[in-house]
C-alpha positions in Angstrom: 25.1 8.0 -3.8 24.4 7.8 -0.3 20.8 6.1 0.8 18.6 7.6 3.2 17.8 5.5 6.5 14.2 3.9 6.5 11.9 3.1 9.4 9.6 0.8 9.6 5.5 2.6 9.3 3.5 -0.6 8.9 4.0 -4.3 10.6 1.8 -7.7 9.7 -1.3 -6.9 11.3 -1.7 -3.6 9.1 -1.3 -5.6 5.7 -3.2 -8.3 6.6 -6.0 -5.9 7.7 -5.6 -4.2 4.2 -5.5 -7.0 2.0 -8.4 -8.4 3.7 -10.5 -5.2 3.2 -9.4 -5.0 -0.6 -10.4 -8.5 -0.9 -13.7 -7.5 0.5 -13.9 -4.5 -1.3 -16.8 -4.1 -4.1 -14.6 -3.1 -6.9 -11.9 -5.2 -8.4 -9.0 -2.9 -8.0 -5.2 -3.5 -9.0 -2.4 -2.9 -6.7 1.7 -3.4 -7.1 4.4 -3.2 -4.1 7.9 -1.7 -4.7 10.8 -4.5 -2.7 12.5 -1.8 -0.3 15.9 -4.9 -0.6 15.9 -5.1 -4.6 13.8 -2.1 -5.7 12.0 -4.2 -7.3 8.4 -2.7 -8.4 5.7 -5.7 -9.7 3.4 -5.9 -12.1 -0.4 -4.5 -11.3 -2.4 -7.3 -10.2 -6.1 -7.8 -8.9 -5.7 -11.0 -6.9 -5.5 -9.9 -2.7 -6.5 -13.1 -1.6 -3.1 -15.3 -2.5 -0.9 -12.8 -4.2 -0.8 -10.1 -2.1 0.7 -11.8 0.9 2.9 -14.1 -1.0 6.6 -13.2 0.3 5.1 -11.9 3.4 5.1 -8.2 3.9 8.7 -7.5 5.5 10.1 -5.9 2.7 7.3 -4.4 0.8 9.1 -0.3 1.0 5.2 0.9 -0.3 1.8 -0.5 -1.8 -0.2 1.3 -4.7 -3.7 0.9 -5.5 -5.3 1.9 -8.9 -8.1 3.9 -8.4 -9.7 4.7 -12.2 -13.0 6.6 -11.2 -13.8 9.1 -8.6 -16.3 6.9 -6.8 -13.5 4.2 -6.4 -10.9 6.1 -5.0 -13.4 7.1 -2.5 -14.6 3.8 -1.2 -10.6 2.6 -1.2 -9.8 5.8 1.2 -12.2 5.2 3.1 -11.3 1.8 3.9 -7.7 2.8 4.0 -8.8 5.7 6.3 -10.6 3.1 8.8 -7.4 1.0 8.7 -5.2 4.4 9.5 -2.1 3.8 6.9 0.6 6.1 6.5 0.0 7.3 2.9 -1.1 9.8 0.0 -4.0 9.8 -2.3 -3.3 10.9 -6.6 -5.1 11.4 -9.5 -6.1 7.6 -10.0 -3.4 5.8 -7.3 -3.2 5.6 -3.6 0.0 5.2 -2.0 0.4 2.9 1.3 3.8 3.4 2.8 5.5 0.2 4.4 8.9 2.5 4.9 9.3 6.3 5.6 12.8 8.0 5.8 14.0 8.6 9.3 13.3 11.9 10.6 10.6 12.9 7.5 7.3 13.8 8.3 4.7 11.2 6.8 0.5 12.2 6.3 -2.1 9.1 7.4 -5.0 8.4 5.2 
């Protein structure tokens, strides 16, 4: 099976600036990261402060956030929108995209 090329969307700056806004953020809200290297997709967690930016952010392929009511999915897009990430909002998750495939269009938040 043949993988698709990746560029790079987001650099250190971006992260930092979102985990430091989720930190900040009023409502405790999970997130998980899948490793663009190993595939590797973590557990949820609620901790932005330490865990978040532990491994730095080089790999991290894309970043969900669980959003479980209406009035938090707004207040997480709206900080996400004032950051301007490359992403797509769901039902009750919002995707952050660290990697896009070359060539593919990708939607900002």
């Amino acid at each position: 099976m043949e993988s698709k090329l990746k560029q790079q969307l987001m650099n250190n700056t971006k992260w930092e600036e979102i985990r430091v806004a989720m930190y900040n953020c009023p409502y405790n809200v999970q997130w998980r990261t899948k490793d663009l290297e190993s595939g590797y997709i973590s557990p949820w967690d609620g901790e932005w402060y330490y865990h978040f930016k532990d491994g730095g952010y080089k790999t991290i392929e894309w970043l969900e956030i669980k959003v479980e009511t209406v009035e938090i999915r707004d207040e997480v897009r709206t900080i996400l929108r004032n950051i301007h990430v490359p992403g797509v909002a769901c039902d009750n998750v919002i995707r952050v995209y660290g990697y896009g495939e070359v060539g593919s269009f990708m939607d900002y938040l």
